[in-house]
C-alpha positions as CSV (number, residue, x, y, z in Angstrom):
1,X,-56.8,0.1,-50.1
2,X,-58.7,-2.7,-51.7
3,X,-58.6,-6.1,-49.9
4,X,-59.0,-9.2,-52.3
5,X,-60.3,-12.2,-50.2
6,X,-62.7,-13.7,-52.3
7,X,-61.8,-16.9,-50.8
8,X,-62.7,-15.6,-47.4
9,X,-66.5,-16.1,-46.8
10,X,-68.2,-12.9,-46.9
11,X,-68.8,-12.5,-42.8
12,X,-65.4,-13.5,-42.1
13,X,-64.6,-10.6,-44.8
14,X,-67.0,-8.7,-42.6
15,X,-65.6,-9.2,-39.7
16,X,-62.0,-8.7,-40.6
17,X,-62.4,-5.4,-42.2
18,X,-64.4,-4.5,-39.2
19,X,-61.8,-5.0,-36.9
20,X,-59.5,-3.4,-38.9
21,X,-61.6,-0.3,-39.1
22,X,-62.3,-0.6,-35.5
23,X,-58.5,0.0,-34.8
24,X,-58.1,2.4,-37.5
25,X,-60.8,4.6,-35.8
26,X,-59.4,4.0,-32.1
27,X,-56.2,5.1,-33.5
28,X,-57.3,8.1,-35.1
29,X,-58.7,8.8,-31.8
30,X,-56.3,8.7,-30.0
31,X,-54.8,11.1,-32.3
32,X,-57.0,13.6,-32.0
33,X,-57.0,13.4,-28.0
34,X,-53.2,14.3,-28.2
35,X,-53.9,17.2,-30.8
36,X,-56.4,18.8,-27.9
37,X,-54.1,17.6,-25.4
38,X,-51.5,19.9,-27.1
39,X,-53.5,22.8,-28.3
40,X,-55.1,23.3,-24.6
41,X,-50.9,23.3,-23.4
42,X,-50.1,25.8,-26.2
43,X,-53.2,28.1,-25.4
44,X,-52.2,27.9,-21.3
45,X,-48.5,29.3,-22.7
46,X,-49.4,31.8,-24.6
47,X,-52.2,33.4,-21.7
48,X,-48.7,33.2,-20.1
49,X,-46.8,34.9,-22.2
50,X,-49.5,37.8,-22.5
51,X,-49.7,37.9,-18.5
52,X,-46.2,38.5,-18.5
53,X,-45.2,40.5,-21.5
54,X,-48.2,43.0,-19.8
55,X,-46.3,42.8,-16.4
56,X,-43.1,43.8,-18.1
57,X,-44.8,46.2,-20.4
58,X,-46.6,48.1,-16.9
59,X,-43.2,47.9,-15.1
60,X,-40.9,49.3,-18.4
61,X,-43.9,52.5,-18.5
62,X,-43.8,53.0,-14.7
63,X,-40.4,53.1,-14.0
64,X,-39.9,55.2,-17.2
Protein backbone atom coordinates (compact mmCIF):
# COMPACT_ATOMS: atom_id res chain seq x y z
CA UNK A 1 0.00 0.00 0.00
CA UNK A 2 2.00 3.13 -0.77
CA UNK A 3 1.30 6.15 1.48
CA UNK A 4 1.92 9.61 -0.29
CA UNK A 5 2.63 12.23 2.44
CA UNK A 6 5.24 14.24 1.06
CA UNK A 7 3.90 17.08 2.81
CA UNK A 8 4.32 15.28 6.09
CA UNK A 9 7.95 15.75 7.40
CA UNK A 10 9.83 12.77 7.08
CA UNK A 11 9.86 11.66 11.09
CA UNK A 12 6.32 12.43 11.37
CA UNK A 13 6.10 9.99 8.11
CA UNK A 14 8.28 7.83 10.36
CA UNK A 15 6.36 7.79 13.02
CA UNK A 16 2.98 7.28 11.46
CA UNK A 17 3.87 4.35 9.44
CA UNK A 18 5.46 3.06 12.62
CA UNK A 19 2.44 3.06 14.49
CA UNK A 20 0.62 1.65 11.86
CA UNK A 21 2.98 -1.26 11.51
CA UNK A 22 3.00 -1.56 15.21
CA UNK A 23 -0.84 -2.43 15.17
CA UNK A 24 -0.65 -4.30 12.04
CA UNK A 25 1.94 -6.63 13.82
CA UNK A 26 -0.14 -6.71 17.27
CA UNK A 27 -2.95 -7.67 15.21
CA UNK A 28 -1.37 -10.31 13.34
CA UNK A 29 -0.48 -11.54 16.74
CA UNK A 30 -3.17 -11.88 18.01
CA UNK A 31 -4.16 -13.90 15.21
CA UNK A 32 -1.83 -16.29 15.50
CA UNK A 33 -2.52 -16.82 19.38
CA UNK A 34 -6.12 -17.77 18.34
CA UNK A 35 -4.82 -20.18 15.50
CA UNK A 36 -2.71 -22.13 18.54
CA UNK A 37 -5.46 -21.46 20.78
CA UNK A 38 -7.66 -23.54 18.24
CA UNK A 39 -5.29 -26.11 17.03
CA UNK A 40 -4.24 -27.13 20.80
CA UNK A 41 -8.64 -27.56 21.24
CA UNK A 42 -8.72 -29.57 18.02
CA UNK A 43 -5.70 -31.84 18.95
CA UNK A 44 -7.31 -32.35 22.77
CA UNK A 45 -10.67 -33.70 20.55
CA UNK A 46 -9.30 -35.78 18.48
CA UNK A 47 -6.94 -37.67 21.48
CA UNK A 48 -10.62 -37.89 22.55
CA UNK A 49 -12.08 -39.37 19.83
CA UNK A 50 -9.20 -41.99 19.57
CA UNK A 51 -9.62 -42.78 23.49
CA UNK A 52 -12.99 -43.51 22.82
CA UNK A 53 -13.36 -45.01 19.40
CA UNK A 54 -10.51 -47.67 21.11
CA UNK A 55 -12.93 -48.12 24.15
CA UNK A 56 -15.78 -48.93 21.76
CA UNK A 57 -13.60 -50.81 19.50
CA UNK A 58 -12.24 -53.18 22.84
CA UNK A 59 -15.88 -53.49 24.06
CA UNK A 60 -17.56 -54.42 20.20
CA UNK A 61 -14.31 -57.35 20.18
CA UNK A 62 -14.98 -58.50 23.74
CA UNK A 63 -18.54 -58.92 23.86
CA UNK A 64 -18.34 -60.45 20.28
Amino acid sequence: MAHHRSNIPYQEQNDLLESELSAKTNRLKQIAIKIGDEARYQNDLLKKMVKYLTILKNYIFFKG
